[in-house]
C-alpha positions as CSV (number, residue, x, y, z in Angstrom):
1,X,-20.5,-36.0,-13.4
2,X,-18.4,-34.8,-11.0
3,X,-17.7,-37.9,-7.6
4,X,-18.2,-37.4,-4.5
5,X,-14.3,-37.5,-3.8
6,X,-13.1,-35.3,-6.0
7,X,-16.0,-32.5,-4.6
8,X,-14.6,-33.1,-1.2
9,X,-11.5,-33.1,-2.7
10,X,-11.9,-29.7,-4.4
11,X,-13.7,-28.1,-1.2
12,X,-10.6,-29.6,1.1
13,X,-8.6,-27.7,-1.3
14,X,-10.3,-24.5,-0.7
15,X,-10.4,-24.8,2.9
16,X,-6.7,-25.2,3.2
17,X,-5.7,-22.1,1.2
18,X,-8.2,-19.8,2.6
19,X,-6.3,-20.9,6.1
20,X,-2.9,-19.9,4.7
21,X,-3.9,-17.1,4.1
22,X,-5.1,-16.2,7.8
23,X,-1.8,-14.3,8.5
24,X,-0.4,-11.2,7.4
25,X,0.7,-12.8,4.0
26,X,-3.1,-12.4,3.0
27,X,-2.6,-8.6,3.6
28,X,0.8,-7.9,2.4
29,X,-0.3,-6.6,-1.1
30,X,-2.3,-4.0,0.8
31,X,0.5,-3.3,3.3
32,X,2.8,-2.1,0.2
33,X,0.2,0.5,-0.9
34,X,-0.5,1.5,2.0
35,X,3.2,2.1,3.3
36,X,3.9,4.1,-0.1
37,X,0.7,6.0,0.1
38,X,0.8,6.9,3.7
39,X,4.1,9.1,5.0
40,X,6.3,7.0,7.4
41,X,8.1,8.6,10.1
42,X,10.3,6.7,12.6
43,X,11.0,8.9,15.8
44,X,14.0,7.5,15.9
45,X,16.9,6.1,13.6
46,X,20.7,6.2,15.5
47,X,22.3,7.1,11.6
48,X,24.5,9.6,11.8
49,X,26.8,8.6,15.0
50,X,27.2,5.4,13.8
51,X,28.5,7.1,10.7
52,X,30.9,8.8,12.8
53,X,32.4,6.3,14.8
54,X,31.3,2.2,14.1
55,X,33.3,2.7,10.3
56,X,30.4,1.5,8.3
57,X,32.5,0.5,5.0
58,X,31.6,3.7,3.0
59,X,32.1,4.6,-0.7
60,X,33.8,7.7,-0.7
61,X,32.0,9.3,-2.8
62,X,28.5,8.4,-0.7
63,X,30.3,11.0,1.7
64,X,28.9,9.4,4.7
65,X,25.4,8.2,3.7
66,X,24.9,4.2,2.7
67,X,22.9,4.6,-0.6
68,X,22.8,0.8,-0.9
69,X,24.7,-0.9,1.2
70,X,24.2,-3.9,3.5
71,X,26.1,-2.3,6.4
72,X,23.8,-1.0,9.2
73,X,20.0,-1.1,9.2
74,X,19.5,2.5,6.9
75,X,20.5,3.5,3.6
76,X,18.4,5.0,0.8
77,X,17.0,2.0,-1.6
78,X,15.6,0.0,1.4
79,X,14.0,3.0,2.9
80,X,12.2,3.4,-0.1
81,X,11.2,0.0,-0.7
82,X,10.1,0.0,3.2
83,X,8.1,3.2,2.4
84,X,10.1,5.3,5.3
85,X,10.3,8.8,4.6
86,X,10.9,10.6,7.3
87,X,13.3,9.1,9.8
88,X,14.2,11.1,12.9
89,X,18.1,11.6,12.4
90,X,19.3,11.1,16.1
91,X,21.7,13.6,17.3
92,X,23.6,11.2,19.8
93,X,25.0,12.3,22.8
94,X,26.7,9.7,24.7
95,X,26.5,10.4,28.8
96,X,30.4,10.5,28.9
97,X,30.6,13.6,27.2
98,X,28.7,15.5,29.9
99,X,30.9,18.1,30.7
100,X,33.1,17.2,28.0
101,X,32.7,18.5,24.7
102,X,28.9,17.4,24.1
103,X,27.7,21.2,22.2
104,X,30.8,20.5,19.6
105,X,29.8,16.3,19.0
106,X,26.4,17.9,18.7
107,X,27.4,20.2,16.1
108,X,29.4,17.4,14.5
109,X,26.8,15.3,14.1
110,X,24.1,18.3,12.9
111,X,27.1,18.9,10.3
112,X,26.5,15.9,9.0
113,X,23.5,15.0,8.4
114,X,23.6,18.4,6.7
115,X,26.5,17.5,4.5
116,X,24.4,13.8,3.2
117,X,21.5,16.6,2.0
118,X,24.1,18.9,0.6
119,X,25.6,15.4,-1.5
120,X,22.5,14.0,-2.6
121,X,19.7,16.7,-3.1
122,X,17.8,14.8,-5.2
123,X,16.9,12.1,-2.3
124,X,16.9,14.3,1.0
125,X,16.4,17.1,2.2
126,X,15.9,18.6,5.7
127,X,12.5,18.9,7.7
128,X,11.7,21.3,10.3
129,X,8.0,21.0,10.4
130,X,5.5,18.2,9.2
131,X,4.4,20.7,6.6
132,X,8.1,20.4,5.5
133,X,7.8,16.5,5.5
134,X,4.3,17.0,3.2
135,X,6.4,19.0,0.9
136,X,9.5,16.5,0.6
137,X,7.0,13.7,0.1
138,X,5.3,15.1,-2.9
139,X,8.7,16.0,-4.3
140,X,9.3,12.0,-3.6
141,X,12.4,12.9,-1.3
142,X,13.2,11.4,1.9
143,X,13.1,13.9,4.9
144,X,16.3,14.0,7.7
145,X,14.3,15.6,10.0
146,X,16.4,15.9,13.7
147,X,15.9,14.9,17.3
148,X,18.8,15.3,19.7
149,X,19.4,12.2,22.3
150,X,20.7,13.6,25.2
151,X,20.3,17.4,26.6
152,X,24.2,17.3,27.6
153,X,24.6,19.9,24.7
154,X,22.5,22.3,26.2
155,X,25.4,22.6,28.5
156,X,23.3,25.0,31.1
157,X,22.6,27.5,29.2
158,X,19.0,27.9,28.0
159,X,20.1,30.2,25.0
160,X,21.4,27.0,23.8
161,X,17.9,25.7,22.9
162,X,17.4,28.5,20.3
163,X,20.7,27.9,19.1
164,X,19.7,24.3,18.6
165,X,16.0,24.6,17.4
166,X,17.4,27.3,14.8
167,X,19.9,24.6,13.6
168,X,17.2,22.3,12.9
169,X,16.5,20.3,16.3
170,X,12.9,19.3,16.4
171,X,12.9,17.2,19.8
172,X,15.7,17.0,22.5
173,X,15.8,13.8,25.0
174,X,16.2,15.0,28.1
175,X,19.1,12.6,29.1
176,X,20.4,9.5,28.3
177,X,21.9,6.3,30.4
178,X,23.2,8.4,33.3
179,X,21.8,11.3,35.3
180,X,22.6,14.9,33.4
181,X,22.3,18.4,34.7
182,X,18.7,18.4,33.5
183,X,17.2,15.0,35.1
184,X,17.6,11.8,35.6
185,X,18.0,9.0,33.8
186,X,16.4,5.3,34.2
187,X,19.5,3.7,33.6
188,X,20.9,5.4,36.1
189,X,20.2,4.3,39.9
190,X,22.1,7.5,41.4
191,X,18.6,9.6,41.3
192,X,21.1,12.6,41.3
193,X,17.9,15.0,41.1
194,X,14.5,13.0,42.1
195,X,13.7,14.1,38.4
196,X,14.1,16.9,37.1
197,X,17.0,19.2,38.4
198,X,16.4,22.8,39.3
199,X,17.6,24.2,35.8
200,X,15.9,21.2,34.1
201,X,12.1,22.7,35.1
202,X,13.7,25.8,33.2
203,X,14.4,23.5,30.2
204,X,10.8,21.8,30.1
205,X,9.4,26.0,29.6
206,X,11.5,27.3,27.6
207,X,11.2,24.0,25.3
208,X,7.7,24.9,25.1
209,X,7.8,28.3,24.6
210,X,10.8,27.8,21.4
211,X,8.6,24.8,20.3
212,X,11.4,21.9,20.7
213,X,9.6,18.8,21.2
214,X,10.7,17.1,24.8
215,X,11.3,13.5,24.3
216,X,10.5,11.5,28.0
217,X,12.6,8.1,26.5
218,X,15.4,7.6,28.9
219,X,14.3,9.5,31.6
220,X,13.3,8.3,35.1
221,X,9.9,7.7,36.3
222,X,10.4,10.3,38.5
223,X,11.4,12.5,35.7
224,X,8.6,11.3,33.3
225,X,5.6,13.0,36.2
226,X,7.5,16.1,36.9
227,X,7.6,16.7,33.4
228,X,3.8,15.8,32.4
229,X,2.9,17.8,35.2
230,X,5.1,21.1,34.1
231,X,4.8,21.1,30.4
232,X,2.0,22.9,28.5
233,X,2.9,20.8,25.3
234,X,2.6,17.4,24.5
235,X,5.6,15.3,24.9
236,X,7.2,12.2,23.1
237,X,9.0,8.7,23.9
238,X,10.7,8.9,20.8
239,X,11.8,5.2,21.1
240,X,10.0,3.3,24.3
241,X,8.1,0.3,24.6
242,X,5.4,-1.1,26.9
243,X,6.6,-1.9,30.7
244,X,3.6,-4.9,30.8
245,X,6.2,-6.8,28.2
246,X,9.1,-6.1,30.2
247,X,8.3,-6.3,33.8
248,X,10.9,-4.7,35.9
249,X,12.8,-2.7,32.5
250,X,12.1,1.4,33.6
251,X,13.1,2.5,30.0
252,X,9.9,1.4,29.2
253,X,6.5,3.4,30.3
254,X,4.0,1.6,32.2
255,X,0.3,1.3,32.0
256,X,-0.3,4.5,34.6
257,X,2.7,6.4,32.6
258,X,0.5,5.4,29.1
259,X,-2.9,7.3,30.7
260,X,-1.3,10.2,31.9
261,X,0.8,10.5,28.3
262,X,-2.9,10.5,26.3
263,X,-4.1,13.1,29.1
264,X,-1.0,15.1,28.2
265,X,-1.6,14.5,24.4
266,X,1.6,13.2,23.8
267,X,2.8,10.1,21.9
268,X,5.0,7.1,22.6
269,X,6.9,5.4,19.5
270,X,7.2,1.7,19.7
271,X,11.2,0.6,19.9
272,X,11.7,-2.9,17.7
273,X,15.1,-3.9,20.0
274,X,14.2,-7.3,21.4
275,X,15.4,-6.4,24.8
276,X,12.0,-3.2,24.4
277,X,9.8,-5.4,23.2
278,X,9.9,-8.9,24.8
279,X,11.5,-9.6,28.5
280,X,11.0,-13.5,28.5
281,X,13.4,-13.6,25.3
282,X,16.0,-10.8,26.7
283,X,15.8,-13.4,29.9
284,X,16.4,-16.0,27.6
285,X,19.7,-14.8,25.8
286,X,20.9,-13.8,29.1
287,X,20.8,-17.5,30.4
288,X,22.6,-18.4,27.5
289,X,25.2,-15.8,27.7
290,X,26.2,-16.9,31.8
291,X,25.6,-20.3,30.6
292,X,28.3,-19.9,28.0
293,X,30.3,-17.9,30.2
294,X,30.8,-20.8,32.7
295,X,32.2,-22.7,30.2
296,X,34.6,-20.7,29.6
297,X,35.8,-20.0,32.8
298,X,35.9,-23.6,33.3
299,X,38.1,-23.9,30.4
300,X,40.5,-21.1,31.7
301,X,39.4,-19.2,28.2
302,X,38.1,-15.6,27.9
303,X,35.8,-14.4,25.8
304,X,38.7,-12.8,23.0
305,X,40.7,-15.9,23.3
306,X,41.3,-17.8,20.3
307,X,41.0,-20.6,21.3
308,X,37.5,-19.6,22.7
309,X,36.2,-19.3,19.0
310,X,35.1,-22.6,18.2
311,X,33.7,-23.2,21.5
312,X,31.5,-20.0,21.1
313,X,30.3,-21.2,17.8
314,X,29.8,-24.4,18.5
315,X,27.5,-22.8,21.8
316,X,25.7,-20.4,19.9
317,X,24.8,-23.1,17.0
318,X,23.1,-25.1,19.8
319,X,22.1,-22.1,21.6
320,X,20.9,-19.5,18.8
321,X,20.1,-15.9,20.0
322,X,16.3,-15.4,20.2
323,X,14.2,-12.5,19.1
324,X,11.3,-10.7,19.0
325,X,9.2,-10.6,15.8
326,X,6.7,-8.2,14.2
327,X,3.5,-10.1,16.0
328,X,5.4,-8.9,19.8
329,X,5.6,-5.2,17.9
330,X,1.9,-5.0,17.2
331,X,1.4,-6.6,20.4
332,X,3.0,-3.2,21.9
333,X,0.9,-1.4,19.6
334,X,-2.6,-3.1,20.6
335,X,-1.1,-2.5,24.2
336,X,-1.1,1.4,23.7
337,X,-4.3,1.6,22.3
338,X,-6.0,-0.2,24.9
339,X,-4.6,1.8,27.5
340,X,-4.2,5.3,25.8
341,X,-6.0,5.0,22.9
342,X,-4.9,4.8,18.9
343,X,-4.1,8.9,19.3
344,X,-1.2,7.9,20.9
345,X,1.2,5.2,19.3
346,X,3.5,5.8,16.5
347,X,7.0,4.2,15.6
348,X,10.8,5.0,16.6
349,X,12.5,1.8,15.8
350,X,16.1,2.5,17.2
351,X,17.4,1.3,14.0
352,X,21.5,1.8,14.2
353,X,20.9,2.1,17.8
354,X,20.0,-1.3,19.4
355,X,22.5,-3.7,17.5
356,X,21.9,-7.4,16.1
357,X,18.3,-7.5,18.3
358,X,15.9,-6.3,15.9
359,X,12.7,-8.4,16.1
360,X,12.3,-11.2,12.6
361,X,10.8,-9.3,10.1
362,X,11.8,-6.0,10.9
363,X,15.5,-6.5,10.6
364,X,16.0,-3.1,8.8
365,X,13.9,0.1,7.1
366,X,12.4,-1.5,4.2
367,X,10.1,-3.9,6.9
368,X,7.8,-1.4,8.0
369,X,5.5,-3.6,5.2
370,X,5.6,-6.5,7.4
371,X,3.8,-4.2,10.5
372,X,1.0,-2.7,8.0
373,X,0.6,-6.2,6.9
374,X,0.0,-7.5,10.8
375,X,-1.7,-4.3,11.8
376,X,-4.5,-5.1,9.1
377,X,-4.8,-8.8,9.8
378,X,-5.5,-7.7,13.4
379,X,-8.3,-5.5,12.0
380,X,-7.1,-1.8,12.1
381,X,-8.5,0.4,9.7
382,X,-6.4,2.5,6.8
383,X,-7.0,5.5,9.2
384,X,-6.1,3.6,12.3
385,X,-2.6,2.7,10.2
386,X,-2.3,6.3,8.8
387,X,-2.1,7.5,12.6
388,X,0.3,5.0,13.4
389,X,2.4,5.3,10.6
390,X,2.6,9.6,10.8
391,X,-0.2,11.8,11.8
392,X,-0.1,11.1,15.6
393,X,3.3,12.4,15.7
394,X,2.6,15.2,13.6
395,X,0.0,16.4,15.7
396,X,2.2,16.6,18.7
397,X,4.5,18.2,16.3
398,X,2.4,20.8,15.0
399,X,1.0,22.0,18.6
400,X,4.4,22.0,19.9
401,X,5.7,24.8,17.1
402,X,2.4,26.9,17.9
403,X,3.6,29.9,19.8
404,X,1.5,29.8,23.0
């Protein structure tokens, strides 16, 4: 006969590991099927310029593309164990080459993401279309499908846009940290146009009518309602975050920016940088970074200095940068569906674009996982997560390359 103890015992027992299993561990077996069985695209994913310039440690025989590597946030075996298979190759366009060369970096850049298909057919392969994407799934390849950050290529000519679209653009971001000749950007306190410039209303039609996507991240607030109120597509934030999070931070939409976005069927793709996602922690670092600046100066030291070394370390080991986790990301999702409704959220990371701030447990592509898994402790449904994840964007996509 079993005592009394040992029942309480045994029932204690129970109790405790049903509560362990309260978080998204209790979910993460169906997160992995889920995020294989469901097409993943990320609106945005910075690959190819830091190819080109931050001299990832490359074999040469990879020809630009980390296979497996632990360099960056992107290569090919942790994208497949993180189920992404379509990332948004960003075409990257900083503002200094406005007026200066941006058509030929664009080209560049195109070039290459077309050479890492050319070296390794049997993994990639490009994708103009979501029907494209379908196509490359089934054939268990990953799709480099293109979005072009910045419209400093378009270099006032709208011909350029065909040029572009029929080199495999699918979305163009209308500007990036400073103002361009199409609008302006929220970075960018100048207000050069008040929005969008006289030749950058041409750009919002004749996007529409050669069915390039136009991406709103970056842009002004100004900018954002001229552009909602002029296209007759659906737009994008290819990789923006909720304003509520970050009070006072214009790259990311606010709550009034969210309604009209679902009025205008469009989509916003949740950014994982820290700095996006979470402004008491981005306040945070920055306190620690003046605080550790005074020190310095006190010591007569600048930041380089060799002899600044140790007392940095010795700072930041007492003083450890902070981040965002996944929890603040499906916070940001929740946030959008309350406000726009689940139509209208998908994900555009800004991997290889926002540095060492990606949130714990989504420190490179093979944690998309970890979001399923907090997604479906929070109670979304398979069809909820299958929106998320690709079909949202793909709508947008779809209507966009319908010729009106």
């Amino acid at each position: 006969m079993r005592t009394l103890p040992y029942l309480l015992f045994c029932i204690s027992f129970i109790a405790c590991s049903t509560a362990k299993k309260t978080g998204y561990e209790a979910y993460e077996g169906k997160a992995q099927v889920l995020a294989h069985q469901f097409i993943i695209t990320d609106g945005h994913v910075d690959l190819p310029y830091r190819l080109k310039v931050k001299n990832f440690r490359l074999e040469k025989e990879y020809l630009g593309i980390p296979i497996s590597t632990n360099e960056g946030d992107f290569d090919f075996e942790r994208a497949r164990k993180g189920g992404l298979d379509a990332p948004f190759m960003s075409i990257y366009i900083p503002s200094s080459y406005e007026d200066n060369g941006a058509k030929l970096l664009a080209d560049s850049l195109i070039d290459m993401v077309e050479g890492i298909v050319k070296a390794h057919p049997q993994k990639f392969a490009l994708a103009r279309s979501p029907e494209d994407v379908e196509r490359n799934f089934e054939d268990k390849k990953i799709s480099l499908p293109m979005g072009m950050e910045n419209g400093a290529p378009i270099e006032g000519d709208l011909n350029n846009l065909t040029y572009f679209k029929d080199r495999g653009i699918s979305y163009i971001t209308l500007t990036h940290a400073k103002d361009n000749h199409i609008c302006d950007s929220s970075y960018d306190t100048t207000r050069t146009w008040n929005g969008l410039s006289p030749f950058g209303r041409q750009v919002v039609h004749t996007m529409n009518e050669v069915g390039i996507m136009i991406d709103i991240s970056h842009v002004s607030d100004s900018t954002f309602y001229q552009v909602i109120k002029l296209s007759s597509k659906p737009v994008i934030a290819s990789h923006s975050s909720c304003r509520v999070f970050t009070p006072g931070f214009e790259r990311n939409m606010n709550d009034d920016m969210l309604r009209k976005l679902a009025t205008n069927g469009g989509v916003i793709q949740i950014n994982f940088g820290s700095s996006f996602l979470d402004g008491a922690v981005q306040a945070a670092n920055e306190v620690n970074r003046e605080n550790l600046g005074k020190i310095l100066t006190e010591k007569g030291l600048d930041w380089r200095d060799e002899k600044a070394k140790p007392i940095i370390e010795k700072f930041q080991k007492n003083n450890p940068t902070l981040y965002a986790d996944v929890q603040k990301v499906a916070d940001h999702i929740d946030h959008v569906v309350q406000i726009a409704g689940i139509d209208h959220v998908g994900l555009g990371s800004d991997f290889d674009g926002v540095g060492d701030s990606l949130p714990t447990g989504l420190k490179d592509v093979s944690g998309y996982p970890n979001l399923i898994a907090e997604l479906l402790r929070r109670g979304y449904r398979d069809e909820d997560i299958r929106k998320i994840c690709y079909a949202n964007v793909f709508r947008v996509w779809n209507k966009v390359l319908q010729r009106s």
